[in-house]
N, C-alpha and C positions, 0 to 999 in steps of 0.2 A: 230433520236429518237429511243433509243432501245427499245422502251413497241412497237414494229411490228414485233421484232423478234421474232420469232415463231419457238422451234425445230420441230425435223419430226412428233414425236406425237401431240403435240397442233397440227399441220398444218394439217395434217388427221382429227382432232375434227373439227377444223374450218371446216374444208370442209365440213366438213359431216351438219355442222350448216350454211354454205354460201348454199349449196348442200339444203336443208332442210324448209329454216326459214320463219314463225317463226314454231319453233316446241316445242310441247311440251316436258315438263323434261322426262317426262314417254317414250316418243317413242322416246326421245333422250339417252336413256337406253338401251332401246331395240335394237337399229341402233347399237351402242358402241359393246354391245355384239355381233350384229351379223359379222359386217364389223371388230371391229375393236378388239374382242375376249377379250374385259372390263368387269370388276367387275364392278354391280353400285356404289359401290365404290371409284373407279378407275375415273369413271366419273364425279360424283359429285367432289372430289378432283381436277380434271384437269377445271370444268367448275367454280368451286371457283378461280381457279385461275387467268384464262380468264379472269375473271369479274372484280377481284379488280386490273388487270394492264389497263381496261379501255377496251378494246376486245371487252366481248361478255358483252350482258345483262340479269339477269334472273328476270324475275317480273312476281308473280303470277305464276308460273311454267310454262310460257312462254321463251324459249331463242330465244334471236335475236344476231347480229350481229352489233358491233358500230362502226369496222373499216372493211373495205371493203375489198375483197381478192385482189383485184388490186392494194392496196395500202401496204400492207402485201408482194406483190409480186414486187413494186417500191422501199422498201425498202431493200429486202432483194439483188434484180439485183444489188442499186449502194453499199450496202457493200461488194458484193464478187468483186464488180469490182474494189472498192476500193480496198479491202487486195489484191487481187491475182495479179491486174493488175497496180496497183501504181492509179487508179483512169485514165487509158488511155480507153476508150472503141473501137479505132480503134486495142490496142494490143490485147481485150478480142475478138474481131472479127475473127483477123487474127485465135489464137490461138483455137477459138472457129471451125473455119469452114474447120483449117488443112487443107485437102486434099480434104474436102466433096464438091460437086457440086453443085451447087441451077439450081435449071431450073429457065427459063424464069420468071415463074409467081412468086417464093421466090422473084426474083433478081429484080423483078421489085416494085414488095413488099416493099421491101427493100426501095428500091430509093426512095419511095414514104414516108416512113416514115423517111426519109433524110431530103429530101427538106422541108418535114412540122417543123423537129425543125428545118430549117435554118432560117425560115422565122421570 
């Protein structure tokens, strides 16, 4: 589903509205300019646009959130996994953790979030 892809600016808005919500239009201005150095402007444009790809919601000068940063964040993990790594996640591992070491607690981490999708 491409309406989760999100570039690095929307993704900064969301956050600031996941970070936020619900918040008002007005202190969602204010946040813009101070975090994110927006014209109100700038932000009304970017939060129009959220809205009509199904994102965010604005009613009553309320914004909330319709898709969740977790899901925002499920979408974008399997398209890089897909383009970069042919859709393999044990190549995007390998190539992800190079040379880096996990201590005990990542690696068991890890394991743990293994076995629950095996099951």
């Amino acid at each position: 589903m491409e309406m989760y892809k999100l570039y690095d600016a929307e993704y900064k808005f969301a956050s600031l509205i996941w970070s936020n919500e619900p918040i008002n239009s007005t202190e969602l201005v204010k946040l813009c300019q101070e975090q994110l150095g927006w014209k109100k402007s700038t932000t009304y444009t970017v939060l129009r646009k959220l809205c009509s790809r199904g994102i965010l919601h604005n009613e009553a000068a309320v914004v909330t959130a319709l898709v969740k940063r977790e899901e925002v964040q499920e979408f974008e993990s399997e398209a890089l996994i897909d383009k970069s790594f042919g859709g393999s996640l044990p190549t995007f591992l390998t190539a992800f953790l190079g040379k880096k070491k996990l201590s005990a607690k990542e690696a068991a981490e890890l394991k743990r979030i293994i076995e629950e999708a095996a099951e």
